[in-house]
C-alpha positions as CSV (number, residue, x, y, z in Angstrom):
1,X,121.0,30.4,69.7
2,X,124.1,32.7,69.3
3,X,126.2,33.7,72.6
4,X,125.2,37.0,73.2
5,X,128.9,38.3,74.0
6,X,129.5,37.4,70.6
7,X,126.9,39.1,69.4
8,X,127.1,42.1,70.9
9,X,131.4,42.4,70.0
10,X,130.7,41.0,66.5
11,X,134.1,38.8,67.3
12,X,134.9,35.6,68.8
13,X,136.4,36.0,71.9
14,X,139.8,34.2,70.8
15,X,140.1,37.0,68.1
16,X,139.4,39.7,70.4
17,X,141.3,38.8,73.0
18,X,144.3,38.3,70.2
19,X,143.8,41.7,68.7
20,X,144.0,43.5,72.3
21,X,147.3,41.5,73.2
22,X,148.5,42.6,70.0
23,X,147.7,46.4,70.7
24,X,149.1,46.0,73.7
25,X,152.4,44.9,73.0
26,X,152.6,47.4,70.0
27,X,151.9,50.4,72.7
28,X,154.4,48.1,75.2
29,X,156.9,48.3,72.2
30,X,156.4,51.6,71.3
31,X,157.0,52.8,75.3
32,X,160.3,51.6,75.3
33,X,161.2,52.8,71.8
34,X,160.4,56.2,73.0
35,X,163.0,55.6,76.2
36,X,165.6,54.2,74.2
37,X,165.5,57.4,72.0
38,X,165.4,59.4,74.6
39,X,168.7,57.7,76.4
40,X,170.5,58.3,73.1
41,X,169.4,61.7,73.3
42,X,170.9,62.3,76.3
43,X,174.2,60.0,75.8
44,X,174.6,62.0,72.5
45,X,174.3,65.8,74.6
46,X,176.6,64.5,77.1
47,X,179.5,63.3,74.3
48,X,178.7,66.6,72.5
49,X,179.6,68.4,75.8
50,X,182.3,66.3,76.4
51,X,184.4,67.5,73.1
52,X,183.8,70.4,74.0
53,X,185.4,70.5,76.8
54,X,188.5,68.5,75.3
55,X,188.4,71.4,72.4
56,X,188.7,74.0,75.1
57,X,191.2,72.3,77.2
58,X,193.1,72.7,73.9
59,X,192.8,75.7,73.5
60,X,193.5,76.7,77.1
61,X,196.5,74.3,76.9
62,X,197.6,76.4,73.8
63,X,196.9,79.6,74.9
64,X,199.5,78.8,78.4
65,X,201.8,77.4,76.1
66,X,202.0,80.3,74.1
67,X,202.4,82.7,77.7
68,X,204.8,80.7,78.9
69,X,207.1,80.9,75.6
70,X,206.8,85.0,75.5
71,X,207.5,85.2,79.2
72,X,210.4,82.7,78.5
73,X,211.4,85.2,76.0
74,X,211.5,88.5,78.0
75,X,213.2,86.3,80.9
76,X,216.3,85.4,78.1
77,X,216.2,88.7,76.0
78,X,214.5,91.3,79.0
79,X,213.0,92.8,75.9
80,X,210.2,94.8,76.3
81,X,208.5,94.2,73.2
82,X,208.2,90.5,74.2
83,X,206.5,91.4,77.0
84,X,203.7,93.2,75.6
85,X,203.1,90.5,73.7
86,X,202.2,87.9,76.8
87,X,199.5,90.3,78.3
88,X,197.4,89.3,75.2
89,X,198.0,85.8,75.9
90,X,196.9,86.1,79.4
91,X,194.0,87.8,78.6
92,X,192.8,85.2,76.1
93,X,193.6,83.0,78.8
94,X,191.5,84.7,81.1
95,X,188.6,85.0,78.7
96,X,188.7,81.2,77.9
97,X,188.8,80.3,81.2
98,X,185.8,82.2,82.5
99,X,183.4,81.1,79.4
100,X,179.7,80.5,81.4
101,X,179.1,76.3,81.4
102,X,176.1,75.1,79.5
């Protein structure tokens, strides 16, 4: 006479017991894939955010360059004319420096 539990699942128990380890660790594996992708995810934003940063530290960099060289200028000539060109500088500065963080 046939065990009954076999009957019933159509499987030997072995084989059953294999398949659900083997969906297990699949769902197991596929759990930490999803972590793992979501870590690079995250690493990637953060190394996106952090060139941007260096790009506008270059620019701000730059831009005080640049105001520092007209008002060196107007000190050395006391032209006017170089002057008016260092309040655009300082308000690019301004407007760089006051961008809203994302």
């Amino acid at each position: 006479m046939p065990d009954i539990s076999k009957r019933r699942l159509g499987l030997d128990p072995v084989v059953a017991l294999s398949l659900a380890g083997a969906v297990v660790f699949f769902l197991i594996s596929g759990a930490v894939a999803y972590f793992n992708l979501q870590t690079l995810r995250d690493d990637n934003q953060r190394i996106v955010h952090s060139h941007e940063v260096i790009i506008a530290l270059g620019e701000l960099l730059s831009s005080t360059q640049d105001a520092e060289t007209g008002q060196r200028g107007f000190l050395l000539t006391n032209n006017e004319n170089i002057s008016s060109l260092t309040i655009p500088l300082c308000l690019r500065f301004r407007r760089g420096w006051t961008r809203s963080p994302n």
